[in-house]
PAMARTI-458179 format. One line per 4 residues: number of its first residue (from 1); for each residue x, y, z of C-alpha. Coordinates in steps of 0.5 Angstrom, whole numbers, plus 2048, in hexadecimal, padded with zeros to 3 digits. Example, Ala and Ser with C-alpha at 12.3 -4.5 7.8 and 13.67 -1.06 7.14 Angstrom:
! residues 2
1 = 819/7F7/810 | 81B/7FE/80E
END
This chain:
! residues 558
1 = 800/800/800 | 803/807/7FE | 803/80D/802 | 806/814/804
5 = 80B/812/809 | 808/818/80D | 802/812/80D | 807/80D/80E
9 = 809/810/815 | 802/811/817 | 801/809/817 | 807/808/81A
13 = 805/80C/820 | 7FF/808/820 | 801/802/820 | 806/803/825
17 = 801/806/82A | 801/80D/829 | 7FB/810/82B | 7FD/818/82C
21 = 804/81C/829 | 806/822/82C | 809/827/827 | 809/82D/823
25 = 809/82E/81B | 80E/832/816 | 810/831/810 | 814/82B/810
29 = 80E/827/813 | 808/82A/80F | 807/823/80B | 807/820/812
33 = 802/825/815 | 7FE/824/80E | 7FD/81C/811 | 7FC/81D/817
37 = 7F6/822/816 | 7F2/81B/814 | 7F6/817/818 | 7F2/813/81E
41 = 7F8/815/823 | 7F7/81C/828 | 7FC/821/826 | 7FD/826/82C
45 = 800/82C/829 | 805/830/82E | 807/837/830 | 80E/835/82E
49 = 811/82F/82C | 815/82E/833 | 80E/82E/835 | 80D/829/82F
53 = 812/824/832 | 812/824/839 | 809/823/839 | 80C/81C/835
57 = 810/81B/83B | 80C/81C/83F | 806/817/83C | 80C/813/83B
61 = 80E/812/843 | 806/811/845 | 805/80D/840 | 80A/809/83F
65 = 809/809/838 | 80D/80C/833 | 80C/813/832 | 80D/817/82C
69 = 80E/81E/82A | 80E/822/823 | 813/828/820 | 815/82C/81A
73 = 81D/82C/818 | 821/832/81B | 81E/835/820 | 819/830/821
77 = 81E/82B/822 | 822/82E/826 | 81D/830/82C | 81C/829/82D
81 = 823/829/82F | 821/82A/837 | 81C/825/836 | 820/820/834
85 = 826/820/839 | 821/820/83E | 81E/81A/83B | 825/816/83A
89 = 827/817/841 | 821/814/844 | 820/80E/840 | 81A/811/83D
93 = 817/80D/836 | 816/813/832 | 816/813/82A | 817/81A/826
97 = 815/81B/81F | 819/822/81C | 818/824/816 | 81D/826/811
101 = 81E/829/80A | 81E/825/805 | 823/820/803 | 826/824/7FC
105 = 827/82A/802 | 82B/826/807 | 832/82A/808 | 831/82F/805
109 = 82F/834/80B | 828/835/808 | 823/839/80C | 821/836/813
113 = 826/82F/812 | 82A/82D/818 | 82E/828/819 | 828/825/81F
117 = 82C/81D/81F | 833/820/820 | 82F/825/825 | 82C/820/829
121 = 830/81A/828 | 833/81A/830 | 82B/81A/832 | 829/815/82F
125 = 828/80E/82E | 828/80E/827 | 827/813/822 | 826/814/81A
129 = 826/817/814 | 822/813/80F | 825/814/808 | 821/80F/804
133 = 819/80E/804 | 81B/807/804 | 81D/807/80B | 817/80C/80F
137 = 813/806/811 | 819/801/812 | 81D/807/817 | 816/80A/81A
141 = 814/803/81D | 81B/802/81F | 81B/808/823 | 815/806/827
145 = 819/7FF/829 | 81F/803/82B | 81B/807/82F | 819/803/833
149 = 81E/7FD/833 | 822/7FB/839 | 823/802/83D | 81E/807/839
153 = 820/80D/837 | 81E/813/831 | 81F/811/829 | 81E/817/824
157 = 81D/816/81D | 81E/81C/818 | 81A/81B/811 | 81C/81F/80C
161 = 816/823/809 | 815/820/802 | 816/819/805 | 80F/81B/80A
165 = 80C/81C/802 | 80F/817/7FE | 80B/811/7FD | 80D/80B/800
169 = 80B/804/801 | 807/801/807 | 809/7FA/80A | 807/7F7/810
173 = 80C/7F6/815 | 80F/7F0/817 | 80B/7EC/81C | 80F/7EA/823
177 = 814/7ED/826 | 81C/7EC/824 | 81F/7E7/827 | 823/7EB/82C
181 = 829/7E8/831 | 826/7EA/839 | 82A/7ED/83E | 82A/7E8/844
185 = 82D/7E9/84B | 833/7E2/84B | 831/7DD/850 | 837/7DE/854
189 = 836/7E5/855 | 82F/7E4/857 | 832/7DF/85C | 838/7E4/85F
193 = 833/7E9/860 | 82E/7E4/863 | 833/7E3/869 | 835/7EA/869
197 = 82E/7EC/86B | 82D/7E6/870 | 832/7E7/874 | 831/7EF/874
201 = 82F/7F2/87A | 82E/7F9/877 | 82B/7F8/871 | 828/7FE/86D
205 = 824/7FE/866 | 825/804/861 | 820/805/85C | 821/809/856
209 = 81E/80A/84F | 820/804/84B | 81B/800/850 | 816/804/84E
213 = 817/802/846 | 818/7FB/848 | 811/7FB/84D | 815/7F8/852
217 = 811/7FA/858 | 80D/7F4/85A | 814/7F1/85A | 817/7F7/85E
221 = 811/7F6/864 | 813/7EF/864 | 81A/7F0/865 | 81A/7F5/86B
225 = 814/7F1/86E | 818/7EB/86E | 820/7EE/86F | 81C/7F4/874
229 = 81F/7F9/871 | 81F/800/871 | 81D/802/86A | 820/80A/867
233 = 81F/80D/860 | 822/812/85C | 81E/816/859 | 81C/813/853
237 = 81A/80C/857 | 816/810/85B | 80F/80C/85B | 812/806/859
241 = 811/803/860 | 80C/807/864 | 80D/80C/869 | 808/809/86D
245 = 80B/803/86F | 80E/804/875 | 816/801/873 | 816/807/86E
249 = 81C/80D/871 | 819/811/869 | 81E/815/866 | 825/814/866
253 = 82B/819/864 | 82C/81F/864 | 826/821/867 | 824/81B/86A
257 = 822/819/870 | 827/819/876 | 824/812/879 | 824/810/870
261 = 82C/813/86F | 82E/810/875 | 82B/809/875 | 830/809/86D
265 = 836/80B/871 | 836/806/877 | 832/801/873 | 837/7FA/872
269 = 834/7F8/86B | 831/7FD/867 | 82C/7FA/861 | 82B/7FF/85C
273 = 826/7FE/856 | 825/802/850 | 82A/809/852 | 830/80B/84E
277 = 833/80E/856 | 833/815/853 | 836/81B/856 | 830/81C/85B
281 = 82E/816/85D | 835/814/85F | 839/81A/861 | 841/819/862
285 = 841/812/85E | 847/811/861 | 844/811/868 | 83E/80D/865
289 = 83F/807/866 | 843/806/86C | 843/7FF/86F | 83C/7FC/86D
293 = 83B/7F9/866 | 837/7FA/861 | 834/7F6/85D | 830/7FA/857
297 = 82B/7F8/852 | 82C/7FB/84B | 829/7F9/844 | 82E/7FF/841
301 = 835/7FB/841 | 838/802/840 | 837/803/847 | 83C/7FE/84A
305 = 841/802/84E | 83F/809/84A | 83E/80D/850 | 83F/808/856
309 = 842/801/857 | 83D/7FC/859 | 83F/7F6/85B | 83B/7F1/859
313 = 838/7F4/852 | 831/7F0/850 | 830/7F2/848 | 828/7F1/846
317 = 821/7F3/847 | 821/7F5/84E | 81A/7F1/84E | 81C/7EB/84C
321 = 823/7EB/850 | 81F/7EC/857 | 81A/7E6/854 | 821/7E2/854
325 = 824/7E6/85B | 81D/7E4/85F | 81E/7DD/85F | 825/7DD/862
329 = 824/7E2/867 | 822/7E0/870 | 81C/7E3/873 | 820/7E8/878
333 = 81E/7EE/87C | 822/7F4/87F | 81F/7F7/885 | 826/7F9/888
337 = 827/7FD/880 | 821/800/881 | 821/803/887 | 828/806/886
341 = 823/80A/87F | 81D/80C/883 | 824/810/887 | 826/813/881
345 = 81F/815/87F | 81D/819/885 | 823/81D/884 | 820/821/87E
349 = 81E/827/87E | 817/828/87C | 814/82F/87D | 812/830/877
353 = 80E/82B/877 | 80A/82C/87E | 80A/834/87D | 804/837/87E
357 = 806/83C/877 | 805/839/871 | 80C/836/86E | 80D/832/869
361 = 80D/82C/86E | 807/82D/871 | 803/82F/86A | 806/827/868
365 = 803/824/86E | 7FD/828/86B | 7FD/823/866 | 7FE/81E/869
369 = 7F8/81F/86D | 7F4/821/867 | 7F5/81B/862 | 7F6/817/867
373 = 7F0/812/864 | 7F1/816/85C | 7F4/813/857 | 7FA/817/856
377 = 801/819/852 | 805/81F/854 | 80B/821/850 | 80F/825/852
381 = 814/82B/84F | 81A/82C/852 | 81F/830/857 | 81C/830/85F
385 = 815/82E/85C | 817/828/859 | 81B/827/860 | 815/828/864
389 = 811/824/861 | 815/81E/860 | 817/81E/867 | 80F/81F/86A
393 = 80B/81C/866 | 807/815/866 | 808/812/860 | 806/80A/860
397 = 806/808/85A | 80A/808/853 | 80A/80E/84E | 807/812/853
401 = 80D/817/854 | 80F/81A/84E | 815/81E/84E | 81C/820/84A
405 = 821/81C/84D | 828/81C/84A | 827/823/846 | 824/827/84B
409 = 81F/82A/845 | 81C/831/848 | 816/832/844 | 814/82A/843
413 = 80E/82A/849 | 809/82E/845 | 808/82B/83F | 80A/824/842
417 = 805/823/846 | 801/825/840 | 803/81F/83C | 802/81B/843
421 = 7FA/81E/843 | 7F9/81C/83B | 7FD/815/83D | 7F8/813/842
425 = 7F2/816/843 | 7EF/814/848 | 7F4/816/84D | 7F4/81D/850
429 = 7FB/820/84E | 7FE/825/853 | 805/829/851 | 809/82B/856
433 = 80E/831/854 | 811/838/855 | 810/83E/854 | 816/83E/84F
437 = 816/838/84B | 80E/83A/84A | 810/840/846 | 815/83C/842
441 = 810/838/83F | 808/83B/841 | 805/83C/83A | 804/834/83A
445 = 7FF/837/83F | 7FB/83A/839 | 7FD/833/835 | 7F9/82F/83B
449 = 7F3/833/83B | 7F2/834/834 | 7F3/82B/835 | 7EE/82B/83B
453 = 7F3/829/83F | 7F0/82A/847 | 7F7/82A/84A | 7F9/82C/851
457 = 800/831/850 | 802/833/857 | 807/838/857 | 80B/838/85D
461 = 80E/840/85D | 813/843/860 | 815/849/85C | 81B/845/85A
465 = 81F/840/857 | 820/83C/85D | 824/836/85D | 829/83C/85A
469 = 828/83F/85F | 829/83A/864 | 830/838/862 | 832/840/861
473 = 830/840/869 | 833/83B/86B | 83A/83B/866 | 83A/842/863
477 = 839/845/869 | 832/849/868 | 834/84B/862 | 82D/84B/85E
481 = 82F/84C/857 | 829/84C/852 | 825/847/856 | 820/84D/859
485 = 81A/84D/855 | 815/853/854 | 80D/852/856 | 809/84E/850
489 = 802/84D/850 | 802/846/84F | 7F9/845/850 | 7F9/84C/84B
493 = 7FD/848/846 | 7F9/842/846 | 7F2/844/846 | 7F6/849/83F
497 = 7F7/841/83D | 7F0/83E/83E | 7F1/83B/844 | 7F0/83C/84B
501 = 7F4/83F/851 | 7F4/841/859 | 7F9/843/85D | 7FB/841/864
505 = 7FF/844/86A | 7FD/83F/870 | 7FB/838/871 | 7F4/839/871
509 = 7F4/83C/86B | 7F7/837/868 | 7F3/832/86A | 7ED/836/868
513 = 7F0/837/861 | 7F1/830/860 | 7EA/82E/85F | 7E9/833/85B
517 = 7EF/830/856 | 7ED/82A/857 | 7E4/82B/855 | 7E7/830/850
521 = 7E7/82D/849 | 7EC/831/846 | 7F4/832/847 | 7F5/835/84E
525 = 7FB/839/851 | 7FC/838/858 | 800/83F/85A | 803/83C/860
529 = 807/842/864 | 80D/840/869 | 812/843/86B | 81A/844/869
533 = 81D/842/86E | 81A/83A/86E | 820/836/86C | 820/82E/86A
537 = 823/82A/86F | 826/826/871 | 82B/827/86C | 832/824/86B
541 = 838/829/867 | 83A/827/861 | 83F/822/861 | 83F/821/868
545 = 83D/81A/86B | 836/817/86C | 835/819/873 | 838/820/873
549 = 832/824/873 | 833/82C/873 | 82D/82D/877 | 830/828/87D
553 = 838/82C/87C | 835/832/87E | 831/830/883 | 837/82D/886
557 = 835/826/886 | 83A/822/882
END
């Protein structure tokens, strides 16, 4: 069956499970747009295309499904640039088509032609050029296989323009999957691990964002029920194991917990499933390890003594290798280990969250409280916001804590969480952010509106960039250099939008405000006012151990 190879990639969409594309036209992916005007597909048109591709980020992470965005050459390519280091560094599958000038065109600096492969080669899986019509369809299913394979991640395809127009041959492709050699967990590091663990009296277990893509969660549970084990998670594992179980610390690194940070310093055997030990997660990494062992779970080879040395190293599915694990492993239980971390837990300062004044931490439990019984995702945008949240929300469920991780994305939370609203509609998608990255970004508002969106957008603001600001405080000796913001009318701006707004300064106001948000059918903006001077903490240096915290250094307390 012949067609225009824009129709061919209309059906290759579907028959791949596509049921929405986030995007923005222009005059590289006009013949593209031309098919998906009669196309069975939901075609969200965004305020920008950065908005374009976190949205299918964000659909992709509430999903689990392959999200895919839309760009033209040039400028277009280039603005999904963000969007996509942003899902490559979280192992987010995510298929990008640009558009391109025609193959007769191609490096000759023609109008709008940028090189989009050789600029996204170092964020991407997987990226082409497609030459020939002949190899649209072959390269384009190709695309979608390797977004998701092993460890998932973005895979852009740039089709030149008179290859969207020519006429090319439909076939149906292949039944079946190719025969691929799986990655499995060797036998006799399953039984060294397994003694490890069973002689441990200090076990600790810490959940990353690799257990997540492998829907480990039930084997997780199973392994700290049976080990009685204390459960920590970075931010991108956050809801993996839930936080309501009485063996999760929550969030450890940088901002972790001080019972979370110091149960992983004093731990004797560390099992480590799905995290790339970043930065923030491990603090001086020469200083990580100490005298425990780690044994880590991993699909991505790759990650084998790239950031931390562990000392017994489990290739595979992290599911499957805990499927192998179990049975090997004696029921066990710690009452001595658990009692030293109830200690540590008491020594954290919590008066933000137990202030009489709205704060960021009392307006999360807020949350809690509220959705408590409600079918929730929260995504989140990043700097103090994001720390917040990872550090006081109840998440218990998988894909149910949406964030930029290992970018960091300012900008991400608004139109992410709008790809997680269009992804499941019947969940009630709240975003958490600041009142800078919100500027970044805020037209998506508009997009949302216009798509019928009902978003909950609290924006948590205090007149600063405030993470910035924090280590400027804490390590620039208060030199606030361009972190201070001028006032801006949040709920104006998203009434001129289509949405809707409140403003609240105390607690009650606020909780008034979430039931108006929550009745309203329209995008609502939550303008949640706290003050300046609220830091994160606890909080750990930059490069300094695990358990060193700035908070308790200058209280004198280590």
């Amino acid at each position: 069956m012949k067609m225009t190879g824009a129709q061919a990639i209309i059906k290759v969409l579907l028959e791949h499970g596509v049921d929405t594309v986030f995007g923005y036209p222009g005059g590289q992916v006009i013949p593209l747009y031309d098919a998906l005007y009669d196309a069975p597909l939901r075609n969200v048109l965004t305020a920008h295309e950065q908005g374009a591709v976190h949205a299918a980020d964000g659909y992709a992470r509430a999903s689990g499904k392959t999200g895919v965005c839309i760009a033209t050459s040039g400028p277009g390519g280039t603005n999904i640039v963000t969007g996509l280091a942003t899902a490559y560094l979280d192992s987010v599958p995510l298929v990008a088509i640009t558009g391109q000038v025609p193959v007769h065109n191609l490096g000759r600096d023609s109008f709008q032609e940028i090189d989009i492969v050789g600029v996204t080669l170092p964020i991407t899986k997987y990226n082409v050029l497609v030459r020939k019509k002949e190899e649209l369809l072959p390269v384009l299913r190709m695309a979608f296989v390797l977004a998701r394979e092993g460890r998932p991640g973005p895979v852009l395809v740039d089709i030149p323009s008179d290859l969207q127009s020519a006429e090319v041959e439909w076939t149906d492709r292949e039944t079946g999957n190719p025969v691929r050699e799986e990655l499995k967990a060797d036998e006799a590091k399953l039984h060294q691990a397994a003694e490890v663990l069973n002689r441990a009296e200090r076990p600790v277990l810490l959940v990353g964002g690799g257990a997540l893509n492998s829907g480990a969660e039930a084997e997780l549970l199973e392994l700290a029920e049976k080990l009685d084990m204390p459960v920590v998670s970075t931010l991108m594992g956050l809801g993996v194991f839930p936080s309501s179980n009485d063996k999760s610390l929550g969030l450890t690194g940088m901002h972790g917990h001080i019972a979370s940070n110091m149960a992983v310093a004093n731990a004797d055997a560390l099992v480590v499933a799905g995290s790339r030990f970043s930065d923030r997660v491990t603090g001086d990494r020469r200083r990580y390890t100490g005298e425990k062992t780690i044994i880590q779970l991993d699909i991505d080879p790759s990650e084998l003594d790239k950031n931390i040395s562990a000392h017994i190293f489990l290739v595979g599915d992290a599911k499957a290798t805990l499927k192998s694990l179990l049975p090997l492993l004696q029921k066990n239980e710690h009452s001595v280990w658990r009692k030293k971390i109830k200690e540590w837990d008491a020594e954290e300062d919590r008066s933000l969250f137990n202030a009489e004044r709205l704060t960021a931490p009392r307006l999360i439990e807020e949350l809690n409280s509220f959705f408590a019984d409600k079918d929730v995702t929260y995504v989140t945008d990043v700097g103090q916001n994001q720390m917040w949240a990872a550090q006081y929300l109840k998440v218990d469920r998988p894909r149910q804590h949406i964030t930029s991780g290992g970018c960091g994305t300012m900008g991400f939370g608004l139109p992410a969480s709008m790809g997680a609203a269009l992804a499941k509609p019947g969940t009630r998608v709240v975003e958490i952010c600041g009142d800078g990255g919100f500027k970044m970004t805020g037209m998506e508002l508009y997009t949302a509106a216009r798509e019928k969106v009902p978003l909950i957008s609290i924006v948590i603001n205090n007149s600063c960039l405030g993470m910035v600001k924090q280590w400027q405080e804490l390590f620039y000796n208060g030199r606030y250099s361009a972190t201070l913001l001028t006032e801006f009318d949040f709920v104006g701006f998203a009434k001129s939008c289509g949405a809707d707004g409140r403003r609240a300064v105390t607690c009650e106001e606020f909780r008034e405000t979430l039931k108006e948000a929550f009745a309203s059918e329209k995008p609502f903006v939550i303008e949640a006012v706290v003050n300046q001077d609220d830091l994160v903490e606890p909080m750990v240096a930059p490069g300094a151990v695990l358990h060193d915290f700035v908070n308790a250094r200058r209280e004198g307390k280590c």
